[in-house]
C-alpha positions in Angstrom: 72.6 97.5 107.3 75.0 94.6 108.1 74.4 91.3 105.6 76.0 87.6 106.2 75.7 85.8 103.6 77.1 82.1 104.1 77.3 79.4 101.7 74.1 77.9 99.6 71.8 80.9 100.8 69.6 83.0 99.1 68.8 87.1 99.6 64.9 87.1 99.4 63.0 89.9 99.3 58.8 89.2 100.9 56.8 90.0 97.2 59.6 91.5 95.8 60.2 90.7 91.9 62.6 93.7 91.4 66.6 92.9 91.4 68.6 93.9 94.5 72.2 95.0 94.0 74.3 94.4 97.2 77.2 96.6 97.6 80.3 94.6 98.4 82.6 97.8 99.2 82.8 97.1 103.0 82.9 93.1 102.3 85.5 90.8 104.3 85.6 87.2 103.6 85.2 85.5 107.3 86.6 82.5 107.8 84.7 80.2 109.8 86.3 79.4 113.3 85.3 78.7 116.8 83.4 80.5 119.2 86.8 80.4 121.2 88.6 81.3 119.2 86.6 84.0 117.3 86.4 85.8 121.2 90.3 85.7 121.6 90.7 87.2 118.1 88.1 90.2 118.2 87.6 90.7 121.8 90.6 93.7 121.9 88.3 95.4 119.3 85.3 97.7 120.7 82.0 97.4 118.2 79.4 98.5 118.3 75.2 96.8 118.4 74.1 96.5 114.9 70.9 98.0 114.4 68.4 95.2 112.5 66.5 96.9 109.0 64.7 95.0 107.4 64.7 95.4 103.1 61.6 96.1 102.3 62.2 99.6 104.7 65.3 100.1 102.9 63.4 100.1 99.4 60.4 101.2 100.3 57.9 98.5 99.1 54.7 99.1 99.2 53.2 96.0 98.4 54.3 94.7 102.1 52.4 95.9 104.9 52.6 95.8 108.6 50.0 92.7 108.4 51.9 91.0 106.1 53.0 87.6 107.6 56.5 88.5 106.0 56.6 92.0 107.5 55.9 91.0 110.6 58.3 87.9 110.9 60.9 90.8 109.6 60.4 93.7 111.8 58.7 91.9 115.0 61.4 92.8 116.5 62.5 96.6 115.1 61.5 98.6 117.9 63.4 97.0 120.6 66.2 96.4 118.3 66.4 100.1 117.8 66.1 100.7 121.7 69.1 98.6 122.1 71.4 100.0 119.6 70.8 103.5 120.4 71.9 102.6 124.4 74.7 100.7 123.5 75.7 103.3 121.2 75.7 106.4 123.8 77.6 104.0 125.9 80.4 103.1 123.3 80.4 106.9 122.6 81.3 107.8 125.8 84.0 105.3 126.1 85.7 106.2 122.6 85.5 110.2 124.3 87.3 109.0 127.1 90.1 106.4 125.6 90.0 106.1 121.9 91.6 102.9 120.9 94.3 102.4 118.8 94.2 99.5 116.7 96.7 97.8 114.4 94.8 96.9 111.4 93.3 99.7 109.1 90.6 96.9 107.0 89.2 96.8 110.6 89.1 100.5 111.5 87.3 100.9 107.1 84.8 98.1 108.2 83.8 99.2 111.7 83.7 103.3 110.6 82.0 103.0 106.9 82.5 105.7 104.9 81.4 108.5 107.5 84.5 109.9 109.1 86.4 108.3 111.6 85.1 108.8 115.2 87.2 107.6 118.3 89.0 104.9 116.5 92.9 105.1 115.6 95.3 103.1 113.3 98.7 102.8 113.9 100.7 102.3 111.0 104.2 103.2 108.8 104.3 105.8 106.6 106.5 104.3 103.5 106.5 107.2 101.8 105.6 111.1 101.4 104.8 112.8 98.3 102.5 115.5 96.7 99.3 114.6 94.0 97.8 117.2 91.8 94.2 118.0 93.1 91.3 116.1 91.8 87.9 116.9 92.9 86.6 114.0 94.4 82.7 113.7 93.3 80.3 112.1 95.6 82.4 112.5 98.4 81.6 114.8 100.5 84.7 117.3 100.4 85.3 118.9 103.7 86.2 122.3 102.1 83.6 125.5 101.7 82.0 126.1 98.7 83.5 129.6 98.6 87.4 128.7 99.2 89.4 127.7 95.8 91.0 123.8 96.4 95.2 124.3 96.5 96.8 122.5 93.5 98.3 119.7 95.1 97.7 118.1 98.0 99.9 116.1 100.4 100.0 112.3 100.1 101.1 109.6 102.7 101.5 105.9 101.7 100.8 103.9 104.9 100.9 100.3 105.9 99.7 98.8 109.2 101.0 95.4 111.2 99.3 93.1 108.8 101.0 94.5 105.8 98.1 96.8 104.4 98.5 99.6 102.5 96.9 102.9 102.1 97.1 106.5 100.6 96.2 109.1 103.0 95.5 112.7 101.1 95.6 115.3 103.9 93.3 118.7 103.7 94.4 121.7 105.7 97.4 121.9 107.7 97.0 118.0 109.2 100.9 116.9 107.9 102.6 121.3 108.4 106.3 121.3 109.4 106.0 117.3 110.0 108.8 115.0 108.3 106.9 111.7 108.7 108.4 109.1 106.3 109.9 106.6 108.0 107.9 107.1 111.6 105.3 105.1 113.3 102.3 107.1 113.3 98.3 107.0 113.8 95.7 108.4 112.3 92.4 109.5 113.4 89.7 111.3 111.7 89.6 109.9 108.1 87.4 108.9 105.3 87.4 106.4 102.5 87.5 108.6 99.4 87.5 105.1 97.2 88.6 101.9 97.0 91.8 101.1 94.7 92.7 98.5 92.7 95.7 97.0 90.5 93.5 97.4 86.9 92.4 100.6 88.2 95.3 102.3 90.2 98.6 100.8 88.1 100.9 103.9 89.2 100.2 103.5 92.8 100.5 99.7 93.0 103.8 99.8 91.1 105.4 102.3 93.9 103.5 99.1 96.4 105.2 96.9 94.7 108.5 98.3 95.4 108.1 97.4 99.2 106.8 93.8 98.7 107.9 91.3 100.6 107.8 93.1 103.4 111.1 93.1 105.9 110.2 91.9 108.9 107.0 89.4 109.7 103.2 90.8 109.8 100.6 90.3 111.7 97.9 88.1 110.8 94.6 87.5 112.0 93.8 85.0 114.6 97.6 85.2 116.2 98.8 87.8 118.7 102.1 87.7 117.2 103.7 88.0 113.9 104.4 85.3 112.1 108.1 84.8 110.1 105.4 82.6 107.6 103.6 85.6 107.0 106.9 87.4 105.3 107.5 85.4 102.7 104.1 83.4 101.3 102.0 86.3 101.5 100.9 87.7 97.5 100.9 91.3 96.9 98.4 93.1 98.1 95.6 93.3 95.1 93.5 96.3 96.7 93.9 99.3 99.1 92.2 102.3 100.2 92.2 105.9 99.5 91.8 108.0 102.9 91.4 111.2 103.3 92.8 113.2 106.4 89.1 116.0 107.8 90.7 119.1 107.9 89.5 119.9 111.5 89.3 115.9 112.9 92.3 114.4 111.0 95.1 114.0 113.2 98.0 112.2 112.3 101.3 111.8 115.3 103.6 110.4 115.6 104.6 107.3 118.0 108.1 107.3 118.9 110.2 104.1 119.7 107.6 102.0 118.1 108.6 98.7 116.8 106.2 99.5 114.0 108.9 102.0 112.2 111.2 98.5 111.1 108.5 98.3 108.7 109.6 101.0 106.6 111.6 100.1 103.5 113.6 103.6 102.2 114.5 104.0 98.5 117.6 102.4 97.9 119.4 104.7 94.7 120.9 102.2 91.9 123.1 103.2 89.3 121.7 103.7 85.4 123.5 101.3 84.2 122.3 98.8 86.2 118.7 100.3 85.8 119.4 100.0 82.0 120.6 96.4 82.1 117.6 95.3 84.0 114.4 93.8 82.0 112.0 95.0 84.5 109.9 97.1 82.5 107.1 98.9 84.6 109.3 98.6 87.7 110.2 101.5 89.6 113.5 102.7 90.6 115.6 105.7 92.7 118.7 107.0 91.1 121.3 109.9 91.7 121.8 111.8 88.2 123.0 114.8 86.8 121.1 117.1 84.4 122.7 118.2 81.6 120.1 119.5 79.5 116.7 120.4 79.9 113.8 120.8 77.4 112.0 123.6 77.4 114.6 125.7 78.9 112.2 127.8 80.5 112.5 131.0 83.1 109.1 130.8 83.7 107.9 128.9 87.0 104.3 128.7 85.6 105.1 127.3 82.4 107.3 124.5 83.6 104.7 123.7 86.3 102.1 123.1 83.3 103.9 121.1 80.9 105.6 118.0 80.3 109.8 118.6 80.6 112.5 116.3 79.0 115.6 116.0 81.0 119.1 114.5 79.8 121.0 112.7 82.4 123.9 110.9 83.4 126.3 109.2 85.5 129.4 108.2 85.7 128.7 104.8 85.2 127.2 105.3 81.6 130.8 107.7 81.2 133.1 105.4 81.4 131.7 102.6 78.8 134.4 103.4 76.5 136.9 101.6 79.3 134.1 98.6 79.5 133.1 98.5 76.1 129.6 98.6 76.6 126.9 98.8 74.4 124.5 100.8 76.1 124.0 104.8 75.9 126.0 107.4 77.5 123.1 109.4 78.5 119.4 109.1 79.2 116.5 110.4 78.4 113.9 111.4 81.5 110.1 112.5 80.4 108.7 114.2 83.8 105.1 114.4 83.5 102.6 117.1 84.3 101.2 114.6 86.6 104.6 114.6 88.7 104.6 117.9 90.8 107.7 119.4 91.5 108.8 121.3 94.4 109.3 125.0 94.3 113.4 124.7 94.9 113.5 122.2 92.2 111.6 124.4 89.9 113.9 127.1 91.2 116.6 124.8 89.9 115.3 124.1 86.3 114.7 127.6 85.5 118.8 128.2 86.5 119.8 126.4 83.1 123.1 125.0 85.2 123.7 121.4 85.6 122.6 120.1 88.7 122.7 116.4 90.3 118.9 115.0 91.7 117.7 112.0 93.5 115.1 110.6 90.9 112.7 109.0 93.9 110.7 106.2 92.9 110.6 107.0 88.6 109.3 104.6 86.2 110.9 102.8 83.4 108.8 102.1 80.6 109.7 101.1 76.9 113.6 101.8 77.0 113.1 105.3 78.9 112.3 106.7 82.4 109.1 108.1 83.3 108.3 110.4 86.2 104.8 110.3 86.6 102.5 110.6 89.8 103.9 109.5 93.0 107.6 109.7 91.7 109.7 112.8 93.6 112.5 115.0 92.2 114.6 116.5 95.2 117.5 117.8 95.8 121.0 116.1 97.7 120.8 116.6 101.3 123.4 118.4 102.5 125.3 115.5 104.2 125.4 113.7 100.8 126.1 116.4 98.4 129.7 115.0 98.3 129.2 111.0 98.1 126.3 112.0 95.3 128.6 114.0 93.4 131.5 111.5 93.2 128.3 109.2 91.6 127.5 111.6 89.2 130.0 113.8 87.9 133.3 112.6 86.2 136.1 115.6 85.1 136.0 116.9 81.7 133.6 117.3 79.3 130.7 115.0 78.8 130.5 112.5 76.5 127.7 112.1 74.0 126.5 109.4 71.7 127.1 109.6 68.0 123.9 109.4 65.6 123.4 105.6 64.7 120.7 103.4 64.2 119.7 103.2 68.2 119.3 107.0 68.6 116.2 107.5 70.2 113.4 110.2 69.9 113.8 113.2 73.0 117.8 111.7 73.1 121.0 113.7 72.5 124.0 112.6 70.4 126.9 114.1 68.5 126.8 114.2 64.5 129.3 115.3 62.0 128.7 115.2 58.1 128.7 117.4 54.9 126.5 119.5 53.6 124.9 118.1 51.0 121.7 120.6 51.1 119.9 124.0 52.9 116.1 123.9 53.2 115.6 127.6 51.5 111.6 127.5 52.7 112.6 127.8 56.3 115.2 130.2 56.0 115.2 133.4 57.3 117.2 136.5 59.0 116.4 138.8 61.5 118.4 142.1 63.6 119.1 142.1 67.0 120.3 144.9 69.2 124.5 144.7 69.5 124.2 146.0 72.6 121.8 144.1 74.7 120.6 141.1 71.9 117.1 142.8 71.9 115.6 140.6 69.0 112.3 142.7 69.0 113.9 146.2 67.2 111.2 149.1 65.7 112.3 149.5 62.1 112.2 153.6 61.7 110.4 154.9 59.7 112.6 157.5 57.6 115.5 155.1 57.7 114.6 152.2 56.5 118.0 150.6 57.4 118.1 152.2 61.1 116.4 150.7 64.2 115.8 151.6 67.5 116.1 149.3 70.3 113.3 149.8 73.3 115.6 148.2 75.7 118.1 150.3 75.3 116.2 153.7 74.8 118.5 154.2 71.6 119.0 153.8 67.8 120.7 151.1 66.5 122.9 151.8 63.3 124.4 148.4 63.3 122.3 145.7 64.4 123.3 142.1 64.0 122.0 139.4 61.7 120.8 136.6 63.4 119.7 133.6 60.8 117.4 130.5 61.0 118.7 127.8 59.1 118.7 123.8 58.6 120.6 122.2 56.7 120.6 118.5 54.9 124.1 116.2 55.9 125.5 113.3 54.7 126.3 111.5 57.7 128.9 108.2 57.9 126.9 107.1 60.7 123.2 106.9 58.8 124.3 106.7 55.2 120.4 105.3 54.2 118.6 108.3 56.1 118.4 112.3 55.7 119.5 113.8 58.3 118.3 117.4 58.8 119.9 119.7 61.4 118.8 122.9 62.3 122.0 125.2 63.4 122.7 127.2 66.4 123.9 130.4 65.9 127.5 130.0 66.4 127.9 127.4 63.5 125.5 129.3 61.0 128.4 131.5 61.3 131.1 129.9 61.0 129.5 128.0 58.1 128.9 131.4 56.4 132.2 133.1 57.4 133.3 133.5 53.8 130.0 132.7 52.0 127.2 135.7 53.2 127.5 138.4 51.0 127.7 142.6 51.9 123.8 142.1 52.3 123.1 139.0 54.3 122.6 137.1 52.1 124.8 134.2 50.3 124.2 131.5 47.7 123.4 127.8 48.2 126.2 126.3 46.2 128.8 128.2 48.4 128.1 126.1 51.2 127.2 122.6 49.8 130.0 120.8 50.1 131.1 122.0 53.7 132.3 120.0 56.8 130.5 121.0 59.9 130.5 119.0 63.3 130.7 117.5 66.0 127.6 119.1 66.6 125.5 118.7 70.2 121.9 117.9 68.9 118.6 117.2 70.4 116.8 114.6 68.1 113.6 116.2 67.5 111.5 113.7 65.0 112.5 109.9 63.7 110.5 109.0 60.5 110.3 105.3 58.6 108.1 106.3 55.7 107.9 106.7 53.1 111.7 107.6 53.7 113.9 107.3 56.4 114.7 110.8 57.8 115.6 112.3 61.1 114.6 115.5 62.7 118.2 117.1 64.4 118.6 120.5 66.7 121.7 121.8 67.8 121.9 122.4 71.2 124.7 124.0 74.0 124.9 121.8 77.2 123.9 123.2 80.2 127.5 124.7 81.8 128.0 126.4 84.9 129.7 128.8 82.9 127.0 130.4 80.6 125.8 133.5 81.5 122.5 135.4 80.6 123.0 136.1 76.8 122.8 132.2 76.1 119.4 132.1 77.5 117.8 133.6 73.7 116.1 131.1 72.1 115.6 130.2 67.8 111.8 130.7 66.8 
């Protein structure tokens, strides 16, 4: 059913006194123009007889009959109507089958098709970018997969935009986009569906990645001119709405058009350098960046666990490295919370479990209250071969990296360097445990006629000198905070050196033979920052991921 509704008219339903809700999904705001005109403007675009239903079929009223003078002045004319339509649609049927045309402007192709999937229409259009989307079930939908077959995790996203600048999200079923590298190319598509309508309250995350391609770089299209128009460019507001496609897994076709003027249209990520992302205000802005990892949280070797849960990432640059030369107040490293909603690709998961710095093009990441968000739509990947160099020059400076020293700006999910004394051990979290010396087996059998021998299942063998591996935090007094506790909670290597000549014979050692002690500068992840009803901050210390560590530095505190 096709409704006009013009200016100062009324929708009346013959005896109706029920409420009629009009969907405006499909609705177009048509601006009055010549007949002339209106013929030059639409007469490229094939459509198709629209079939007359009158309301009162739609809802099913029974109060109006066929000798109603209302019915009758409705539906005199339904029967040859219906005649008509159903001719003139076998006709345009046959001439899609033949010649489908390919049209510029995907509003049209959504008005003209519905929500039924596409048939013998194609858009052709830019794909802006390419990325993957966990799987949602869309309800009410339709899906295209059977009932038996599981859905696949993610799915395969394309954002698109056609001549007259509008976007859309194309999710693709099957093996529509296999072995294709699309972003960047002129394309159509053919055989889609609207899964829904998006806009900027409801769809944020994907307008802030449309944002980041507005103004567009060359002139659009716009309706009523054959040409585009330099205007167009630069008055033109962001776009407020798009669609969501989806590509039929049988139907959906998407090609690509080569030497098509169409492809100028594409605006590529252009990397920026932390500190200038830093030194920007634009919060809620998106931005690409070359950076190097050089620490990870959870340091995981498990695939399946990093794919589930959020991961904190330390990086750097050498533009936040060499602040000491520029005396700059901003941070030597950042902070970068990667969502579960950002899927990552199965080399860089590969990469993560490694524990070895690496450097990563950060595509399209979010920053949002003084830190950097991957979230849906932003990609992790890898340097191209061809840039490995030119990125690592970006990233890496020689010698050690420099870290941060605890102050009053240290951030939660940061890392900085502290130093202090010991001014106190939290005894209720203390605690010792052997570990095979041979293989660092932490989970020994205790036997049972020995009470001081163990036997190691790794190593098919008894133990007769495990060693003693401690958890312990301690309390510092640190230059840097002088108004706040600071507790740290030691790695291995400086619970030893700490209680070199405190531990007694047994393993164990008094309090008051460490209180007192310099330790630092310590690596440490800042776990917890409190206000009330003291100040206090929550410190672990951590080893920097190094090219040199080998497997034994993988065992991780309780």
């Amino acid at each position: 059913m096709v409704l006009s509704v013009h200016s100062r008219q009324k929708l009346i339903v013959p005896n109706g006194s029920c409420p009629v809700i009009l969907n405006a999904y499909f609705c177009q705001k048509v601006v009055a123009e010549d007949s002339r005109s209106t013929h030059e403007v639409h007469c490229w675009d094939t459509s198709l007889p629209r079939r007359s239903i009158s309301l009162a079929q739609m809802f099913r009223f029974k109060s109006l009959t066929n000798n109603s003078p209302e019915s009758q002045v409705t539906c005199s004319d339904l029967t040859t109507a219906e005649a008509n339509w159903v001719h003139g649609h076998e006709q345009a049927k046959q001439h899609f089958s033949a010649q489908p045309p390919l049209r510029d402007s995907l509003l049209d192709a959504i008005e003209s098709q519905g929500a039924t999937t596409w048939s013998g229409v194609g858009v052709r259009v830019v794909v802006q970018r390419v990325y993957s989307l966990p799987y949602r079930c869309q309800q009410g939908v339709g899906s295209a997969l059977p009932p038996s077959s599981d859905p696949p995790r993610v799915r395969v996203c394309l954002l698109v935009q056609d001549a007259y600048g509008m976007f859309s999200e194309v999710h693709s079923e099957g093996t529509v986009l296999k072995d294709k590298e699309l972003e960047g190319k002129s394309c159509s598509l053919a055989g889609m569906k609207i899964l829904q309508k998006a806009t900027r309250g409801r769809a944020a995350g994907l307008f802030s990645l449309i944002d980041t391609m507005w103004p567009p770089v060359m002139p659009l299209k716009t309706p009523g001119h054959s040409q585009a128009c330099e205007e167009v460019k630069t008055q033109l507001p962001p776009p407020s709405f798009c669609y969501i496609l989806t590509a039929h897994p049988n139907l959906g076709q998407i090609d690509i058009i080569k030497e098509d003027p169409l492809s100028k249209l594409y605006q590529p990520p252009i990397p920026r350098c932390l500190k200038e992302i830093l030194q920007t205000d634009d919060l809620g802005t998106r931005f690409s960046f070359y950076a190097r990892v050089i620490y990870q949280r959870p340091q995981l070797n498990s695939l399946l666990l990093l794919e589930q849960r959020e991961i904190w990432l330390i990086v750097t640059d050498v533009t936040l490295q060499i602040q000491d030369e520029n005396k700059s107040n901003l941070p030597k490293t950042m902070p970068v919370c990667v969502t579960s909603s950002c899927v990552l690709g199965q080399e860089v998961l590969e990469v993560l479990t490694e524990a070895t710095p690496h450097n990563f093009f950060f595509r399209d990441a979010l920053r949002d209250h003084g830190r950097i968000v991957c979230i849906e739509r932003t990609a992790l990947l890898l340097p191209k071969p061809l840039d490995v160099a030119s990125v690592a020059l970006s990233c890496e400076r020689p010698g050690p990296v420099k870290l941060d020293e605890l102050d009053s700006v240290t951030q939660v999910n940061s890392i900085c360097s502290v130093q202090g004394t010991v001014i106190g051990v939290d005894e209720s979290t203390a605690f010792s445990w052997p570990t095979c010396d041979l293989c660092g087996n932490e989970r020994l059998e205790q036997s049972p006629d020995d009470r001081s021998a163990f036997s190691c299942g790794d190593c098919s063998r008894v133990v007769t000198s495990p060693l003693l591996r401690r958890h312990l935090q301690v309390f510092l007094d640190c230059p840097s905070r002088p108004q706040c506790t600071v507790r740290v909670k030691l790695a291995q290597s400086s619970i030893s050196s700490l209680l070199r000549f405190a531990a007694c014979e047994d393993g164990s050692y008094e309090v008051k033979s460490v209180l007192g002690k310099e330790v630092g500068l310590l690596n440490c992840f800042v776990q917890s920052i409190t206000t009330y009803p003291t100040s206090c901050i929550g410190l672990e210390e951590i080893e920097l991921l190094s090219t040199e560590r080998t497997s034994t530095d993988h065992h991780q505190l309780p």
